[in-house]
C-alpha positions as CSV (number, residue, x, y, z in Angstrom):
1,X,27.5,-1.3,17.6
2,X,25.4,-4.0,16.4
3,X,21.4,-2.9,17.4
4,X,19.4,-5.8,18.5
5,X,17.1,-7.1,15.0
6,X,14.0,-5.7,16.4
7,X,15.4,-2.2,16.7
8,X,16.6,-2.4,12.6
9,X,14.1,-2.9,9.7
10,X,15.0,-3.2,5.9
11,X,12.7,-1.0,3.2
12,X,13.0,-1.2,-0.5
13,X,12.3,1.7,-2.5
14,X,11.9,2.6,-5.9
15,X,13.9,5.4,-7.7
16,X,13.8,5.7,-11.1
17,X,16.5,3.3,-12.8
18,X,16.8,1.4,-9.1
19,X,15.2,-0.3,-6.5
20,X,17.6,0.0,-3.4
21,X,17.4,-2.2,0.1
22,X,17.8,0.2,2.8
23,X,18.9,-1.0,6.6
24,X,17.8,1.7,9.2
25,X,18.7,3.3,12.0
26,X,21.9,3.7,10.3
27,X,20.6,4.5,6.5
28,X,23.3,1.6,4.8
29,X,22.3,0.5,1.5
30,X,22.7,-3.3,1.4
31,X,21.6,-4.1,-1.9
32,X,20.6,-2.7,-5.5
33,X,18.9,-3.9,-8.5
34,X,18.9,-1.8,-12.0
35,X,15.3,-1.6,-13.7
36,X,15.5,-1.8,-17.2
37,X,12.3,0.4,-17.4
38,X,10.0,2.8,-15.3
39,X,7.6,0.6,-12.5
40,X,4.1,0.4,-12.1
41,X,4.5,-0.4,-8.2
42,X,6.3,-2.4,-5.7
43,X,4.9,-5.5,-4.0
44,X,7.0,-7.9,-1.6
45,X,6.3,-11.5,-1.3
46,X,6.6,-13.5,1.7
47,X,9.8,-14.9,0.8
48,X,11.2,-11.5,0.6
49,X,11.3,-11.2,-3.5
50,X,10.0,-7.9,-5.0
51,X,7.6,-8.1,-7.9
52,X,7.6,-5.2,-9.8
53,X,5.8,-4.8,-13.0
54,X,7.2,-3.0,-16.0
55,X,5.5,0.2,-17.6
56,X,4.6,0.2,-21.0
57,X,5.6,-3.6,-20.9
58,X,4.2,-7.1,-20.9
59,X,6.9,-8.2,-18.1
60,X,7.1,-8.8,-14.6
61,X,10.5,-8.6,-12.7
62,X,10.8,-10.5,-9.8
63,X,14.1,-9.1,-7.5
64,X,15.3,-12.1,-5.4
65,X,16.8,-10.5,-1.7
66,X,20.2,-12.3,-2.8
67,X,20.0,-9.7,-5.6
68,X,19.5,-12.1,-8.7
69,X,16.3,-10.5,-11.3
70,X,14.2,-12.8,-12.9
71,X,11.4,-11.9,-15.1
72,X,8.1,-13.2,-15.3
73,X,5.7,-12.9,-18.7
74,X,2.7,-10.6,-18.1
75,X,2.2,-7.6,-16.0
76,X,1.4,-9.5,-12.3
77,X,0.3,-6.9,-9.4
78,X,0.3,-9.2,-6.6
79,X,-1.7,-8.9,-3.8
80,X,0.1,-11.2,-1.2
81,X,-1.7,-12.2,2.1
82,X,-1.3,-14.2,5.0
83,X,-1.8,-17.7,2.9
84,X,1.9,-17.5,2.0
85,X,1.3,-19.9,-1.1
86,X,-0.9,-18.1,-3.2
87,X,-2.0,-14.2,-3.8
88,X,-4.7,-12.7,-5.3
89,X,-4.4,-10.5,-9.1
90,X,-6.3,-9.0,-11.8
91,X,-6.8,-9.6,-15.3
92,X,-9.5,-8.1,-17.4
93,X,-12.7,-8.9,-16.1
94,X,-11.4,-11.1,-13.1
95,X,-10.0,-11.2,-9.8
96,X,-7.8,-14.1,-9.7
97,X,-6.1,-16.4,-7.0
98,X,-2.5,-17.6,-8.4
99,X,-0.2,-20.1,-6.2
100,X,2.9,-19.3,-5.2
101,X,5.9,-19.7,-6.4
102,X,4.6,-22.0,-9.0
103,X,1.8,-19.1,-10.8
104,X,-0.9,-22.0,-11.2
105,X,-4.6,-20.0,-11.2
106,X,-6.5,-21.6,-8.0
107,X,-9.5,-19.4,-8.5
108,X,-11.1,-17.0,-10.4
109,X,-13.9,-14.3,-10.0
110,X,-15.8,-12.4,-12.6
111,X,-15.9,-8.2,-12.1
112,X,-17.5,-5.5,-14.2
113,X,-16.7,-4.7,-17.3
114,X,-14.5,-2.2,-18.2
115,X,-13.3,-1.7,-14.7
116,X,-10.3,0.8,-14.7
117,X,-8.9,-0.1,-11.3
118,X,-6.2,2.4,-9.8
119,X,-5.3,1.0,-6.5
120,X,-6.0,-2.6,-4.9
121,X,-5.7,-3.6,-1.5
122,X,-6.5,-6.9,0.5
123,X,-7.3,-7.9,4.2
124,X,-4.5,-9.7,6.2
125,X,-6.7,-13.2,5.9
126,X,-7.5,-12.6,2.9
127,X,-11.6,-12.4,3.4
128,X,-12.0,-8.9,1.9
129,X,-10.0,-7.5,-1.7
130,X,-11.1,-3.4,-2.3
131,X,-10.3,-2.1,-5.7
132,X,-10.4,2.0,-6.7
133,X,-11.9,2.7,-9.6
134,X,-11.5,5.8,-11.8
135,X,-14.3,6.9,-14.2
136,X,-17.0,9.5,-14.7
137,X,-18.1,7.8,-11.9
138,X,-15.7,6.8,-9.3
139,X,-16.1,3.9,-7.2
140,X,-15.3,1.2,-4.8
141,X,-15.4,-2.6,-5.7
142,X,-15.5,-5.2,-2.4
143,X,-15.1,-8.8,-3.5
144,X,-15.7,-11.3,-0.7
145,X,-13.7,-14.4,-2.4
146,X,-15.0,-16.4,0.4
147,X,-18.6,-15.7,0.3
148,X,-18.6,-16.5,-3.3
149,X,-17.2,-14.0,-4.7
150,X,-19.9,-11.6,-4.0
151,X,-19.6,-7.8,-5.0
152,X,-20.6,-4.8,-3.7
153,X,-20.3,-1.4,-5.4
154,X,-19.5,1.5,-3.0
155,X,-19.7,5.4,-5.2
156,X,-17.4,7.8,-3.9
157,X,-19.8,10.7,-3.8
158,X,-18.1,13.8,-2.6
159,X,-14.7,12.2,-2.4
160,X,-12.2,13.7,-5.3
161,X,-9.5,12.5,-6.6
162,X,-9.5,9.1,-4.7
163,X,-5.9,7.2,-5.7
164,X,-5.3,4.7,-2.4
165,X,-7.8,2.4,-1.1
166,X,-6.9,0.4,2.6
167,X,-9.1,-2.0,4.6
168,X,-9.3,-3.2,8.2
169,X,-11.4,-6.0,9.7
170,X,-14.1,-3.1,10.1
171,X,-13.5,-0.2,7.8
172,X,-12.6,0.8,4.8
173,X,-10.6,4.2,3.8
174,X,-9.9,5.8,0.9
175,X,-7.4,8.6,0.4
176,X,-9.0,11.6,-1.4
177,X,-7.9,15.2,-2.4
178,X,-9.0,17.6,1.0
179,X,-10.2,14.6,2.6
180,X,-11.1,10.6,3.5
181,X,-13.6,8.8,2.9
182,X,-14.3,6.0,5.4
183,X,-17.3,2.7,5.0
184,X,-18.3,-0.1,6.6
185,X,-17.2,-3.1,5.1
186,X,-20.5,-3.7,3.5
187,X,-23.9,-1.9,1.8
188,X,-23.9,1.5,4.4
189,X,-23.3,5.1,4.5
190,X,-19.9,6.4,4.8
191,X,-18.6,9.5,6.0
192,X,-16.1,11.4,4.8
193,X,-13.6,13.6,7.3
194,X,-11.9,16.8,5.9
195,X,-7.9,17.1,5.7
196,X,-6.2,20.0,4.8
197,X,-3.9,19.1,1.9
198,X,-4.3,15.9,-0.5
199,X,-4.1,12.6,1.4
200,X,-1.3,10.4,-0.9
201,X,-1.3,7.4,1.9
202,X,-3.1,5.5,4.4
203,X,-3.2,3.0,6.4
204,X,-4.4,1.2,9.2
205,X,-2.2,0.0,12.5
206,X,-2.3,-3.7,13.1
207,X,-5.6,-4.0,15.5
208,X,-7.4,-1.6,13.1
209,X,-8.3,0.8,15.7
210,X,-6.1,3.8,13.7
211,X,-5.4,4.9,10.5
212,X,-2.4,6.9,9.7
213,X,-2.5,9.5,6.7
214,X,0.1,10.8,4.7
215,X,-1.2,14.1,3.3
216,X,0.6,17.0,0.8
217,X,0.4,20.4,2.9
218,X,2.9,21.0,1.0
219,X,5.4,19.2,2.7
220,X,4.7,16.0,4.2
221,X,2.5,15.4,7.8
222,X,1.3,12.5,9.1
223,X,-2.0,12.3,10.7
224,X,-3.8,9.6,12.9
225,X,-7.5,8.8,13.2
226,X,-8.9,6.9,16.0
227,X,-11.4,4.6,14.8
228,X,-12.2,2.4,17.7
229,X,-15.8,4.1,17.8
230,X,-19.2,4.6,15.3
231,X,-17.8,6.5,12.0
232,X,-20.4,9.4,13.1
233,X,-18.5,10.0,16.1
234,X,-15.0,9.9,14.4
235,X,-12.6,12.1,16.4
236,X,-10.5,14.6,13.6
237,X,-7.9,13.8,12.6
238,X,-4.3,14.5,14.7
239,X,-0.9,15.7,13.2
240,X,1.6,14.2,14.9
241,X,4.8,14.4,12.2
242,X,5.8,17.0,10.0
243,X,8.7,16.3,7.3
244,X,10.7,18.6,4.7
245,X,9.9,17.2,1.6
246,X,7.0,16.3,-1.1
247,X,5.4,13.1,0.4
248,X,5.2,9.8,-1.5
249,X,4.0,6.5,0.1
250,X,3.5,5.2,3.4
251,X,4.7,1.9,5.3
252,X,4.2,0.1,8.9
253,X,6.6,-1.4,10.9
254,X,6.7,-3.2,13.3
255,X,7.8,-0.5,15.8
256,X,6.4,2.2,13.7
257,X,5.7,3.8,10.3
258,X,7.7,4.5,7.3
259,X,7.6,7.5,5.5
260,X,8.8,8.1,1.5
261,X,9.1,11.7,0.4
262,X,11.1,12.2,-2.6
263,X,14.3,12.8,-1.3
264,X,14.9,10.6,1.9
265,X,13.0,7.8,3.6
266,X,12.6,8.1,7.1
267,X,11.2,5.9,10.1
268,X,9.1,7.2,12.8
269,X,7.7,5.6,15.6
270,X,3.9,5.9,16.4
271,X,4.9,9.1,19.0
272,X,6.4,10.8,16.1
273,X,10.1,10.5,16.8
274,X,12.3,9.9,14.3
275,X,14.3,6.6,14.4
276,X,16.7,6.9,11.2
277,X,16.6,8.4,8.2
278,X,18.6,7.6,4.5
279,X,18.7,10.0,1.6
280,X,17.1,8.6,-1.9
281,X,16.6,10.3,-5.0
282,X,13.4,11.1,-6.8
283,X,11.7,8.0,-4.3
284,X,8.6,6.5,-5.8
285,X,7.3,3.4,-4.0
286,X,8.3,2.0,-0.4
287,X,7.9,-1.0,1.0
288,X,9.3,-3.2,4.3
289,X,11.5,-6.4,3.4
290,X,10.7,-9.2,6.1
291,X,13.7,-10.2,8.9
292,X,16.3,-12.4,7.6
């Protein structure tokens, strides 16, 4: 039986050696492409090609869905958004708006210096980029590209081990070890809400009134926040899906969310019934290809 398109979704993920397109309910592989090398991450653009920049390399492969490889000079990290001709990067020093397909820089806008960033993540219009930062001091950067570019530094005090950042229209949230931190978008306090187990995902649902967690307990359970209110009042946080295995990233759907661990991927809707499942081995990234 053929399931109607809204009731199938298409994931890529990353094993090492392979990124695989996955079609669930049923778990069929319908495509694979052999990496040369180990990834950095996964990023889709909104054609449906999958940048994926090499480790220890000065290359960019670029995975067409038809399963052609292409590969691009320089280590690109897009951050696509919903301008479908251009995304936003980094180079040293900069945050930087390319067009796309063609890679012509549009805009550029200067950032501290020596800014190890570890995670980047950008609002759906575009208004808002967040960018982790590791150091002695641990931090978050919000560029406002539309407001001229301004900054604004946001320290993670009390929040260890931060590795994911994610933004809504009103928050944002960063994944910690025994916890999340969560900000206003601008120069205010935070608060940060305690979670049993490392958080290694987040993210928030479409209207920006939830955020989902993947956390390390061992195994993998997702949690949900409900952030509709003032961060002071924040409800805790409510398991509502326990897996098998060591979690590993976290992806929406459109009628739900996707879960990595390291052995199988596996798509849940937002009650926290399972709607397919497909083994993988030794998964690494995730992400949702758009409909065909």
């Amino acid at each position: 039986m053929v399931l109607p398109l809204l009731l199938q979704v298409t994931v890529a993920v990353v094993q090492p050696g392979a990124v695989l397109a996955i079609r669930l309910p049923e778990g069929k592989e319908v495509t694979r492409w052999a990496l040369p090398a180990p990834p950095v991450t996964l990023a889709v653009a909104p054609d449906g090609a999958l940048w994926v920049p090499i480790r220890n390399g000065a290359a960019t492969l670029v995975l067409r869905p038809e399963g052609g490889v292409e590969e691009v000079a320089g280590r690109l990290v897009p951050l696509f958004f919903r301008e479908t001709d251009r995304f936003f990067t980094l180079f040293p020093g900069e945050l930087a708006v390319l067009s796309y397909p063609e890679l012509v820089r549009l805009d550029q806008w200067s950032l501290p210096a020596n800014l190890a960033v570890v995670h980047a993540a950008v609002l759906d219009d575009g208004w808002a980029v967040a960018l982790l930062a590791a150091g002695a001091e641990p931090q978050v950067i919000l560029v406002f590209p539309f407001d001229e570019g301004k900054l604004i530094s946001l320290p993670l005090t009390g929040l260890r081990g931060g590795k994911k950042v994610a933004l809504s229209r009103s928050f944002l949230a960063v994944a910690g070890e025994g916890g999340v931190g969560l900000w206003p978008l601008g120069p205010a306090e935070g608060v940060r809400l305690p979670v049993e187990g490392v958080v290694v995902d987040l993210l928030w649902s479409a209207d920006g009134e939830e955020l989902f967690l993947l956390v390390a307990n061992p195994k993998s359970v997702l949690l949900r926040v409900k952030c509709s209110g003032k961060l002071a009042k924040l409800p805790k946080p409510k398991a509502f899906w326990r897996g098998v295995g060591e979690p590993k990233a976290l992806a929406a759907s459109g009628a739900g969310l996707l879960v990595l661990e390291a052995e199988r991927v596996t798509w849940v809707d937002r009650r926290g019934t399972v709607v397919g499942q497909a083994a993988v081995r030794q998964g690494l990234f995730l992400a949702l290809l758009p409909s065909r």
